[in-house]
C-alpha positions in Angstrom: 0.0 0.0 0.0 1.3 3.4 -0.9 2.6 5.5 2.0 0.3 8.5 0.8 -3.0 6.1 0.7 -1.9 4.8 4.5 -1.0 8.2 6.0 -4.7 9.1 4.7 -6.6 6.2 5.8 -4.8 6.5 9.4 -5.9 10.5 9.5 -9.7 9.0 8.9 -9.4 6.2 11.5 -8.3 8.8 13.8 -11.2 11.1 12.7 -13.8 8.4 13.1 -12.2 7.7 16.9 -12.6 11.6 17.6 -15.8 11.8 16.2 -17.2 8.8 18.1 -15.2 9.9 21.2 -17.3 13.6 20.8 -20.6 11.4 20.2 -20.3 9.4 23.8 -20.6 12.9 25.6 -23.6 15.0 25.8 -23.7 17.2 22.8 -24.6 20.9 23.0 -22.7 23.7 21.4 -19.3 22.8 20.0 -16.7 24.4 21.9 -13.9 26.6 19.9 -11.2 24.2 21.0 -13.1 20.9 19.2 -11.1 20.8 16.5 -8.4 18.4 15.2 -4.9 20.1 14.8 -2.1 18.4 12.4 1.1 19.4 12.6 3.6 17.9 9.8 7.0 17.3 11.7 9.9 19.5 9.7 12.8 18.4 12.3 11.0 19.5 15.6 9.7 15.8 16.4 11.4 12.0 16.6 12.3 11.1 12.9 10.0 8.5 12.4 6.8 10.9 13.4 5.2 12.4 9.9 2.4 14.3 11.9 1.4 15.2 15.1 -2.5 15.2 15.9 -4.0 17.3 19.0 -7.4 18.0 19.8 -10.1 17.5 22.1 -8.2 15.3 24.5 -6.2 13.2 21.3 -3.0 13.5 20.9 -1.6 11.3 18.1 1.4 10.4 16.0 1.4 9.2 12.3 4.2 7.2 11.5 5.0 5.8 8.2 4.0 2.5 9.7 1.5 3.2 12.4 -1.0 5.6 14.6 -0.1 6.1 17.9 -3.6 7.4 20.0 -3.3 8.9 23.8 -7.0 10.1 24.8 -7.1 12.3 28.2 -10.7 13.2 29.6 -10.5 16.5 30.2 -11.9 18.0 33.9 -14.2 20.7 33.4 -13.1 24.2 35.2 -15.8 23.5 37.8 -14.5 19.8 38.8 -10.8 21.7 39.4 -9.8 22.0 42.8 -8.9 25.2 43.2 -4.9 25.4 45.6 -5.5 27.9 48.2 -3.1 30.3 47.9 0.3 31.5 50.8 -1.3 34.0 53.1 1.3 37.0 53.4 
């Protein structure tokens, strides 16, 4: 298989995993930062990385021979603990 037909099947698997990931949460207005970022590696990454994915929790490297997924639920502001902060 072509490198150019794998690196684009791989970018729609990892589509299809964001979408569904998006779909298993209750929907209601899309926030600003719900998009999918790609980021072609020019020298700033490993080598063997082509692109970087980020968005929405998904990070993600193609390779030339794989996708590498890392999904982190994100805590809403409200959930966040706040550190009380050094009295002076």
């Amino acid at each position: 298989m072509p490198k150019t037909l794998r690196i684009l099947l791989l970018t729609l698997f990892a589509a299809l995993i964001l979408f569904t990931l998006n779909s298993q949460t209750k929907a209601t207005i899309p926030s600003p930062d719900s998009s999918l970022t790609f980021i072609e590696n020019k020298g700033q990454f490993d080598p063997r990385a082509r692109f970087l994915m980020q968005g929405n929790g998904l990070t993600g490297w193609i390779t030339d021979d794989g996708l590498w997924l890392t999904y982190s639920e994100r805590v809403p502001r409200r959930a966040r603990q706040r550190h009380p902060t050094p009295q002076g």
